[in-house]
Each structure stands twice: as C-alpha cells, then as structure tokens.
C-alpha positions in Angstrom: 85.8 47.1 36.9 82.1 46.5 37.2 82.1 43.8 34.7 85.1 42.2 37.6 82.5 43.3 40.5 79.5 41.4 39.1 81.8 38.1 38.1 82.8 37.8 41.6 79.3 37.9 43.1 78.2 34.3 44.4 75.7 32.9 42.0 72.3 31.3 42.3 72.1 28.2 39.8 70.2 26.4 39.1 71.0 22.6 38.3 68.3 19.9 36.5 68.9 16.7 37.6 66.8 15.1 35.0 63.8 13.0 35.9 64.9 10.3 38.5 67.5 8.2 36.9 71.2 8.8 38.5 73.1 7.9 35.0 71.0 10.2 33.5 72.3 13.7 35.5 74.9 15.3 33.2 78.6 16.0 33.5 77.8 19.6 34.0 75.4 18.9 36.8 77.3 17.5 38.7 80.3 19.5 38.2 78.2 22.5 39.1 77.0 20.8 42.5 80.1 19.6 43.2 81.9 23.4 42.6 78.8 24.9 44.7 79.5 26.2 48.4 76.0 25.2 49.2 74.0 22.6 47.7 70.2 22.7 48.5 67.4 20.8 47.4 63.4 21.2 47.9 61.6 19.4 50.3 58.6 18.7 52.1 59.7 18.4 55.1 63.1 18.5 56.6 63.1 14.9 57.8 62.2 14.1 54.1 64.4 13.0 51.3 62.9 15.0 48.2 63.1 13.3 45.0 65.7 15.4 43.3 68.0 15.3 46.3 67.8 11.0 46.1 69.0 11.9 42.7 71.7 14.2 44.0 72.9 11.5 46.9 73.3 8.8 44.5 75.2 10.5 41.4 77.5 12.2 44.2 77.5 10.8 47.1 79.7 12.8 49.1 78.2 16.4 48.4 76.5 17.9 51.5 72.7 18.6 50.8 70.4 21.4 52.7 67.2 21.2 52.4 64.4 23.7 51.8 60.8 22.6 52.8 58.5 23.9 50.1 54.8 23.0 49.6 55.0 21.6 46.2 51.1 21.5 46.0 50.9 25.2 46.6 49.8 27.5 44.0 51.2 30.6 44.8 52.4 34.0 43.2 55.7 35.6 44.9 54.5 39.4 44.8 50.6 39.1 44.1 49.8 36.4 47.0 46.9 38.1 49.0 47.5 36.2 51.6 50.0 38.1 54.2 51.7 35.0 55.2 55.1 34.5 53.6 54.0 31.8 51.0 56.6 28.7 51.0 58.7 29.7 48.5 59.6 33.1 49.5 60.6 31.4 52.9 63.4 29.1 51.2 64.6 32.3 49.3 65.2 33.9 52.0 67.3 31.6 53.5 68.9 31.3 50.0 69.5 34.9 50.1 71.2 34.7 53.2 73.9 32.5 52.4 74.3 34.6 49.3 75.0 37.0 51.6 77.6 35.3 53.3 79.0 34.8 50.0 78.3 31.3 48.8 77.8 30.0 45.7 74.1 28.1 45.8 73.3 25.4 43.6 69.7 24.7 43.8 68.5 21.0 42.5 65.7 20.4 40.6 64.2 17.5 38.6 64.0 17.9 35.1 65.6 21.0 33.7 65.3 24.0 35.5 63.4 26.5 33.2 61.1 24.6 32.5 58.1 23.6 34.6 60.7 23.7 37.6 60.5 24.7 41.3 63.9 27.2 40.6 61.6 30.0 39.2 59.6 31.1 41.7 63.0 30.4 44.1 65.0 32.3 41.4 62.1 35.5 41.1 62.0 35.2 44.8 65.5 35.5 45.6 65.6 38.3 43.0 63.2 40.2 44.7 65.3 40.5 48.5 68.6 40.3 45.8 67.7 42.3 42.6 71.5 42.1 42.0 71.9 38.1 42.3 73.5 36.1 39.7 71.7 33.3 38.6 72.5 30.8 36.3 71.0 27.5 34.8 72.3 24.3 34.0 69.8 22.3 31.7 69.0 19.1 32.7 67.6 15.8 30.2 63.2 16.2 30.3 61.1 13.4 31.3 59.1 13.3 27.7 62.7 12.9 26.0 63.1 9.5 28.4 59.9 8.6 27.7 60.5 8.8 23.5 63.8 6.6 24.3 62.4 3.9 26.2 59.4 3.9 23.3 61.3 4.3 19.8 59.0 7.4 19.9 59.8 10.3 17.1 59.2 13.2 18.8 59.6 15.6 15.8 60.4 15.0 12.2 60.6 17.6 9.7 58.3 20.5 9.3 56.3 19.0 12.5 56.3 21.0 15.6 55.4 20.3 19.5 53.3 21.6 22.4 54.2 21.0 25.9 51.1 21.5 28.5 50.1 20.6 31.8 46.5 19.1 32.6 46.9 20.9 36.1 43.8 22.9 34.6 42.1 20.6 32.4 42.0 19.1 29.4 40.9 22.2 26.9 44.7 23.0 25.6 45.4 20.0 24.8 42.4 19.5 22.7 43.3 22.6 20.8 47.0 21.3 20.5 45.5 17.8 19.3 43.4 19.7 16.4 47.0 20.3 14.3 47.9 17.0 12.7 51.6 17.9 12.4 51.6 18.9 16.2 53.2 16.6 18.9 51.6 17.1 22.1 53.6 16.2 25.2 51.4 16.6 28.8 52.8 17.1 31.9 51.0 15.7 35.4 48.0 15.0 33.8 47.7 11.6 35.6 44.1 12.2 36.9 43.0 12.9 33.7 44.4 10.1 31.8 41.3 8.6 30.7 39.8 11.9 29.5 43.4 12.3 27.6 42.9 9.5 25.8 39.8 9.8 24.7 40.7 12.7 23.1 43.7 11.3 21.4 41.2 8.5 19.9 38.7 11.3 18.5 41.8 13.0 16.6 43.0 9.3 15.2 45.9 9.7 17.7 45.7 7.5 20.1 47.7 4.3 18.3 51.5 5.3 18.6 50.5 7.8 22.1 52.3 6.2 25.3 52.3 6.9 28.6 54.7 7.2 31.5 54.9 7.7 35.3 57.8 8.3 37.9 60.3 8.1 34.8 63.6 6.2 36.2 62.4 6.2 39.9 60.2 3.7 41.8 57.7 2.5 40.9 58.2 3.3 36.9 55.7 2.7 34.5 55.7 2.8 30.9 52.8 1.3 28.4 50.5 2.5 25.3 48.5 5.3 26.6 45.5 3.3 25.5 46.4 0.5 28.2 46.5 3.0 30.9 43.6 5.2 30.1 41.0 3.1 32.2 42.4 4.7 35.9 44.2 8.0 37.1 47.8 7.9 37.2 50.7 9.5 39.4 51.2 13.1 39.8 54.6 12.8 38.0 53.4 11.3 34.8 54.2 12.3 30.9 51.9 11.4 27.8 53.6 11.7 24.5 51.0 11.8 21.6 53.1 12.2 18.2 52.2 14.4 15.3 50.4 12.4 12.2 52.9 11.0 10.2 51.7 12.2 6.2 
C-alpha cells in the first residue's frame, strides 16, 4: 500500500535537453515533457526566452512552457545562504512546490543533462526541503564535451585512460593537476575567460596539439576550432575545452 501511495505522488523530473541543438534532445525527453502536467523552464526574466526552453519550443512545439526566473550568475547555497532574502532558486521551488501540491507532474528543462553541472539540483534540493517527500526523477540528456568530440573526431577515452570534468569558474589550479596524468582526459566547463591561461597549460604538458575548443555548442553563434587558435581572447560563458589523454 505505501509502495501504491508513493507511485501516485506527482513527480519532479528533471529532463536534459542537451546542449542547444533540437535533433539532439532524446526520445525520452521529450516523451517526459510531453507526459508532464507542467512544463517549466529557467529564466532570467519572464519576458525572456531561456536557452533550454528555445530548445523545448522547437523539438515540441506545442507543449506549454512556464517559466521560472532564476539568477543564473548567482552563487548561492539553499540552506546555508546568510543572506535572509529568499535566494533565486528557492523562489522557483516554491512555486514548483506548489503545483506539486496541486498534484501535477513537473518537468523541469535543463541544458545538458540534469545531474551534472545543471540548474535542477539546487531546484531539486530546494523543492526537497518545503517537500521532503517529493518524487524526483531524471532523464539524462547528450553533454556538450560529447558534441564537441563528434564534431572533432575526438577520442575521448580509449582503454585504461580515464577523464576529469572541471569547471574554470574558480581558476585554473584543478585542471593543472588533472593535466599532470598523461592518461587523463580533461574536459573544462565555462572556462571561456581563461582560455588563454588553459592553453598555456596544455602546451607545458605537450597537450595542446589534438586539444579543441568549443562555444554555444549547436546554438547561435557556434564555434568550434583547435584550442590553440582560440587561446589569444576570452571566450563565451558556455564554452567546452576537450584536451585528450596522451596517446602511448
């Protein structure tokens, strides 16, 4: 009976969209959008039309989006914010909660894939935290670096090799350590203002032939070129470097 009970609560899921491209949103994406009472996307504004939402409007047009205005630059912690103003994300899951509590379904778009790097955690922790009994789900969604390898030829991993995944929000200092192991891919997220610091350091581990960049992957605006040719200005927030392990 209790297993019946927490079946039939409405669920929280969240759906990656992948990284701009339409084609490139799976079938079980948009199945789960499409099956969602509510569909709602992050914005910064409500007049504006957030990137994952564009995704959402093209691949199926006739779904119904809400929007959620969240500060995407903020950095904040849901539960250890000193600040007593409700921070931006626990304002969107509150009004997710609430039409969990009128017993919808929410599907909550984000690019990429959700547990990774995504907007959905701090929504999902959030809305745990007014609705510790919420189901929530995820629906992966394809990763920018693995468009980025396609569009290059690029061999992400090969045999006994292994990868990092880091953002250069902070800096440069763990991808240096990554870069130290040979048989270590290292793929950096929004690192565009360090680009030129990134490559240097690719050059000084013998790395930097076969290393490409790439910004605003399948949306407007889309770049993609040697890391080398790109290493002489600062790049877009929504950029990915792929630097592939050493070959023996």
């Amino acid at each position: 009976m209790i297993a019946e009970e927490k079946q039939d609560l409405p669920t929280l899921t969240g759906v990656g969209v992948g990284p701009g491209d339409p084609s490139q949103i799976t079938l079980a994406a948009i199945m789960a959008i499409q099956q969602a009472d509510r569909v709602v996307a992050p914005s910064s504004s409500e007049e504006a039309v957030g990137r994952a939402e564009s995704i959402v409007r093209q691949a199926c047009p006739e779904v119904e989006i809400e929007r959620v205005v969240i500060e995407m630059s903020a950095h904040y912690q849901l539960g250890n914010n000193p600040d007593p103003t409700p921070s931006p994300y626990s304002q969107a899951a509150a009004r997710i909660s609430g039409w969990l509590d009128a017993a919808e379904s929410v599907a909550f778009v984000t690019l990429g894939d959700p547990n990774i790097y995504s907007t959905f955690t701090s929504i999902s922790e959030g809305v745990l935290a007014l609705r510790p009994a919420t189901k929530v789900e995820t629906i992966p969604g394809i990763m920018a670096f693995q468009v980025l390898a396609s569009a290059t030829c690029t061999t992400v991993l090969d045999a006994n090799q292994t990868m990092t995944l880091v953002t250069a929000l902070d800096g440069t200092s763990d991808i240096e350590e990554a870069l130290s192991d040979s048989r270590r891919t290292v793929v950096v997220y929004k690192g565009g203002r360090h680009f030129p610091e990134i490559a240097k350091l690719a050059a000084r581990y013998g790395r930097l032939e076969g290393s490409y960049a790439g910004e605003l992957l399948g949306l407007p605006g889309q770049q993609i070129c040697p890391l080398s040719e790109i290493a002489s200005k600062p790049s877009a927030y929504l950029s990915t470097i792929i630097i592939p392990a050493r070959r023996p």
